[in-house]
N, C-alpha and C positions, 0 to 999 in steps of 0.2 A: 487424605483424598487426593490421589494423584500427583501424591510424595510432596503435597503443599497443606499448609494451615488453612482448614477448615475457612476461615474469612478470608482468606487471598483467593482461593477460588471461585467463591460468590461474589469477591468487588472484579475480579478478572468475567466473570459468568456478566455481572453486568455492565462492566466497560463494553465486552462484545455485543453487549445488544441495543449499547446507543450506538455504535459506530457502523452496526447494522443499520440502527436508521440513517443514520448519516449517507449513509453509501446508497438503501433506496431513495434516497431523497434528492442530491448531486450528485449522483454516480461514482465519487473517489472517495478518498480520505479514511477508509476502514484500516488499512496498515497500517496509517501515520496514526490515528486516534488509539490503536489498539497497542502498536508501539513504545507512545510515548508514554501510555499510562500503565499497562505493564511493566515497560525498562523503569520504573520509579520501587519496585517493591521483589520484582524478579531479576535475576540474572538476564543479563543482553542475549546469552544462548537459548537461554530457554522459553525466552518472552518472542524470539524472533521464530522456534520451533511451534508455540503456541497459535502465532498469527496462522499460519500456512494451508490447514484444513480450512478456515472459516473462509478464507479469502480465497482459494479453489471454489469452494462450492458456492461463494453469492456471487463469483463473474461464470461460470457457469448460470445459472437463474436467470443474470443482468444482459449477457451474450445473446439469450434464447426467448427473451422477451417476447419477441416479436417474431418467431418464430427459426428456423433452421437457414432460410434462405437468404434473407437478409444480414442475417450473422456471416453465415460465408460469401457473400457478399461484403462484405465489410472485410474481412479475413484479407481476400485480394484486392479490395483497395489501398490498404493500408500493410501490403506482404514487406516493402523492403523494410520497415519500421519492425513489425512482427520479427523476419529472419533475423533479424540484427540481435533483437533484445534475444531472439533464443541462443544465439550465439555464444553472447558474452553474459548472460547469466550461469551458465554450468562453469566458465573460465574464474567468476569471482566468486564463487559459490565453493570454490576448491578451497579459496584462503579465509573462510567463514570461521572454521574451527580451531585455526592457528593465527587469527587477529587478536592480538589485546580488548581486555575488556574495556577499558578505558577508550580506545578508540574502536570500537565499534558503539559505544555511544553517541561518539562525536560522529559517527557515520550516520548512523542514525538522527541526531539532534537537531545537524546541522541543516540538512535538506527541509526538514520540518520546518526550522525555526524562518528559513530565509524565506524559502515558499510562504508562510503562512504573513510573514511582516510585509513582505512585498505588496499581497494583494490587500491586506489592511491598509495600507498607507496611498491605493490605487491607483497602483503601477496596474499598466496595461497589458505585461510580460506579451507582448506583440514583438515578434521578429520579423524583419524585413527579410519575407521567403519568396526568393526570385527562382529558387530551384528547391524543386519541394523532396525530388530524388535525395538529395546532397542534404534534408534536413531532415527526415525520417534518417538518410544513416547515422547523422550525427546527434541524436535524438534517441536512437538505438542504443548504439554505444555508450553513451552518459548514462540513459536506464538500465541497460545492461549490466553496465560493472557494478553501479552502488544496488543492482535488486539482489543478486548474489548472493551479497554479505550483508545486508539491511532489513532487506525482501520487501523493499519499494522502491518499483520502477517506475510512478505513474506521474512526476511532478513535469517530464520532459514530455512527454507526452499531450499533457495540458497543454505544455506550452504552445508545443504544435499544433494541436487543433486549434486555440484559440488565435494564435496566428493568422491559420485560413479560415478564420470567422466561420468553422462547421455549425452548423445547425443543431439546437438540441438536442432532439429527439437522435438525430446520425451520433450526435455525439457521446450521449449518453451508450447506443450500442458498439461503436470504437471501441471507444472506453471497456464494456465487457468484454469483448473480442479480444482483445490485445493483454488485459489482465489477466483472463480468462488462461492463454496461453502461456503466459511470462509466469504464473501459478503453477500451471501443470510440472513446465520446467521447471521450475523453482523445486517442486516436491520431490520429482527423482533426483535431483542433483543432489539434495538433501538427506534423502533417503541415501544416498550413496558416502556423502559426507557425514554420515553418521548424527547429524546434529537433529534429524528426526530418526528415536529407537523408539525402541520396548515401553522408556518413561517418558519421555516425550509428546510420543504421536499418541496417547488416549486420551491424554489432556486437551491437544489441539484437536480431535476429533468431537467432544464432550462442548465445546466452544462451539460446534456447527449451527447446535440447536440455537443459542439466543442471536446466534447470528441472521440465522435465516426468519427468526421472530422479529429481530428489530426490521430485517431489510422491508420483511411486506408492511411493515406499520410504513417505513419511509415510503414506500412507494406509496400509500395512501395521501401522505406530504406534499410529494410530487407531481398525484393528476389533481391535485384539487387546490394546493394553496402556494404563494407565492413562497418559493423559498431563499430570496435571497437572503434576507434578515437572518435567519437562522444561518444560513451559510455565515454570514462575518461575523456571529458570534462563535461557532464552529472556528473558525480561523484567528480568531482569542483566545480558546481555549490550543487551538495544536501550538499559539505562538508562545505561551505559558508552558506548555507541555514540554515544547521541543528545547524551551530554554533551564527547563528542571535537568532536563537529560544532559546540555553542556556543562551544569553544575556539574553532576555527577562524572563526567568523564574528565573534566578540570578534576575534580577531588580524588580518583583513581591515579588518576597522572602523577599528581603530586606527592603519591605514594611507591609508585612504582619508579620512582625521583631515587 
């Protein structure tokens, strides 16, 4: 089934449809959840090939919530953030194919593991933004290089809004707007870097469906119940996660020693 063992693709089929809820529920976290529990049982290339369809079409869904206008709306709010990440996404996306496995684990792992222990330990990740120009680009450029080769650019992002204290509901369509695009990018750049083909992209297309089945359950989560508590066990599970993946790129390391 899609040159994988019959049970890897149904614990892969279900991994994508809680991180679909995850994602209708707080708006992020489907790369990182799909990531980290994928790179446990797949290869880094193929689990990072697998994310790319699911996570195009639920920030498309997440973007257009609310309609066309307010999306592009948001689009130019937040353009020098957006040009940036498109920038430098096709630039690290080039050295995707020719990264060590081993470290694109830790590329992976690492952003996961720090993001998720930060907010469990309740750190504020508030930056003192006295120029908000100057922190969309450098906000950009950090998402930028590690979504390329990772295909998660959204931890920087976070931070920034959470910075300017944006508002939910804005925040939550940011958030699709800005993935939304850093996705699209992400897929040609890939498409061109060969690390989405023939075997690849059926797999991550096949992932769309429980994807888009978990999102609408989460967004059922989202108008009607409190979801922080879920969010910080979510953020125990990516901190577990991300730290199974430093195992694993320590133990690739120490082989390629």
């Amino acid at each position: 089934m899609f040159g994988l063992d019959p049970l890897h693709f149904w614990i892969a089929a279900a991994v994508t449809l809680f991180s679909g809820f995850v994602k209708g529920a707080i708006g992020f976290a489907m790369p990182m959840i799909m990531l980290a529990a994928l790179g446990s049982f797949l290869d880094a290339r193929q689990a990072v090939a697998a994310v790319i369809l699911p996570v195009l079409v639920t920030n498309i869904r997440q973007a257009l919530r609310q309609g066309w206008r307010p999306a592009w709306q948001a689009a130019w709010d937040w353009r020098w953030h957006v040009g940036i990440v498109v920038l430098f996404i096709p630039v690290s996306a080039f050295f995707a194919t020719r990264v060590p496995q081993w470290l694109m684990y830790a590329l992976i792992g690492l952003p996961i593991t720090g993001f998720a222990l930060w907010q469990i330990l309740g750190r504020s990740l508030v930056l003192p933004v006295h120029h908000r120009r100057r922190m969309e680009i450098a906000t950009g450029v950090s998402g930028g290089l590690i979504g390329g080769i990772s295909g998660i650019w959204g931890p920087p992002l976070l931070v920034l809004l959470l910075s300017l204290h944006v508002p939910k509901a804005e925040q939550m369509r940011v958030q699709g707007v800005v993935f939304f695009i850093g996705a699209a990018v992400l897929t040609v750049s890939h498409l061109q870097s060969g690390l989405l083909n023939a075997q690849t992209l059926p797999f991550s297309a096949a992932l769309v469906v429980p994807a888009l089945a978990g999102m609408g359950l989460g967004y059922l989560a989202h108008d009607r119940l409190d979801a922080a508590r879920f969010r910080r066990w979510t953020l125990v599970l990516l901190a577990l996660a991300g730290a199974n993946l430093l195992r694993r790129a320590l133990e690739l390391a120490g082989r390629a020693v």
